[in-house]
N, C-alpha and C positions, 0 to 999 in steps of 0.2 A: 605509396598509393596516392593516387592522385584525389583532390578535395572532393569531384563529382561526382554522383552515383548515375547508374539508367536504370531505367525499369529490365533492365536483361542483367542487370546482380543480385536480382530478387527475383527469380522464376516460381517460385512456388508463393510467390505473394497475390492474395486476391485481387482485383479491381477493386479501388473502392466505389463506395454505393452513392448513388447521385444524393444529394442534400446529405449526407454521413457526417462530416464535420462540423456542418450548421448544425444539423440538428445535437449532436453531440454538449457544442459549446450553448446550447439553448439550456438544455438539459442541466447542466454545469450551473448556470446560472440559478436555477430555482434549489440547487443542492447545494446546503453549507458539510461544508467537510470538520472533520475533526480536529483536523491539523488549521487552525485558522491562518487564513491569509494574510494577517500583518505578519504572524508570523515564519512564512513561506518566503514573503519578501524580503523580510529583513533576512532570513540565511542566502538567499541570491544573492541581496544586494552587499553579503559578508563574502562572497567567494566569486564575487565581481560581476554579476549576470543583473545589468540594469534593465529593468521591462515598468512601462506604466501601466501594459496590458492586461486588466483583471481577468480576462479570460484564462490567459496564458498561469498566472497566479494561482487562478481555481484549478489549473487543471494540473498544475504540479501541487499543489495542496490532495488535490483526489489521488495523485499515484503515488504521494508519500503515505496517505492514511492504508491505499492498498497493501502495501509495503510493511507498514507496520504491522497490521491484520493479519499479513498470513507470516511472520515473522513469529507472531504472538500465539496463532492459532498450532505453527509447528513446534514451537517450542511446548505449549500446555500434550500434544500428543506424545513428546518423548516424555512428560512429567510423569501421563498415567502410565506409555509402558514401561519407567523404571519402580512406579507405584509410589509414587510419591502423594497420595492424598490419604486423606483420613475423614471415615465414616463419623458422621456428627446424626444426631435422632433429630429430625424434623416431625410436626404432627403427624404428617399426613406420610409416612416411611420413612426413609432412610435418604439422605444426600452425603455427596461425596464431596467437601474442600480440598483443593492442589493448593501449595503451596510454588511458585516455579522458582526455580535459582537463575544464577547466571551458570551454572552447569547445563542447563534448559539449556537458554536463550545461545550459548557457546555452541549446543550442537546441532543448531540450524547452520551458523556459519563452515559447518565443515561436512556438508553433505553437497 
C-alpha cells in the first residue's frame, strides 16, 4: 500500500467544518488533561516522536486520558455485572464500593 491516502478511501467520511481544527486546538488550549504533558512528551520522545508542538502534546495528552476513561469506565461495568462490590451504610442510605481487579481491566482487552 502505497504511503498516500485521497479523500475517495474514506467515502463515508464527513467534510470537515470550516474553522474545526482551529477551533478544536483553541479549545485544547484552555483544557488541562489529566494525563499531563511533560508527561505525554516524554513517552514520545521515549518511542522516538520529537514535536516541540504544544498543541500536538495536548492533543495526544486528551486522547490518552480518553483512552484511559473508557478503559476504566468498561472495566468498573464488568466489576458490577460480575458483582464485585459491597454494600457500606452511608447517612443518608445505602452506597455501593467496587473494588476492580486486573481480572476487570483484562476483560476490556478481549472484547
Amino acid at each position: 500500500m502505497s504511503g498516500s491516502f485521497s479523500k475517495d478511501d474514506f467515502p463515508n467520511t464527513p467534510p470537515p467544518t470550516p474553522g474545526g481544527i482551529e477551533s478544536l486546538l483553541t479549545k485544547l488550549e484552555a483544557y488541562t488533561p489529566v494525563v499531563s504533558d511533560a508527561t505525554t512528551k516524554s513517552i514520545l520522545q521515549h518511542v522516538g516522536v520529537n514535536t516541540d508542538d504544544p498543541q500536538i502534546v495536548r492533543l495526544i495528552s486528551s486522547a490518552a486520558q480518553k483512552f484511559i476513561s473508557d478503559v476504566a469506565y468498561d472495566a468498573l461495568q464488568h466489576c458490577k455485572m460480575r458483582g464485585g462490590g459491597k454494600e457500606t451504610k452511608k447517612v443518608s442510605g445505602k452506597d455501593r464500593k467496587y473494588a476492580l481487579t486486573t481480572d476487570d481491566l483484562g476483560k476490556k482487552g478481549n472484547n
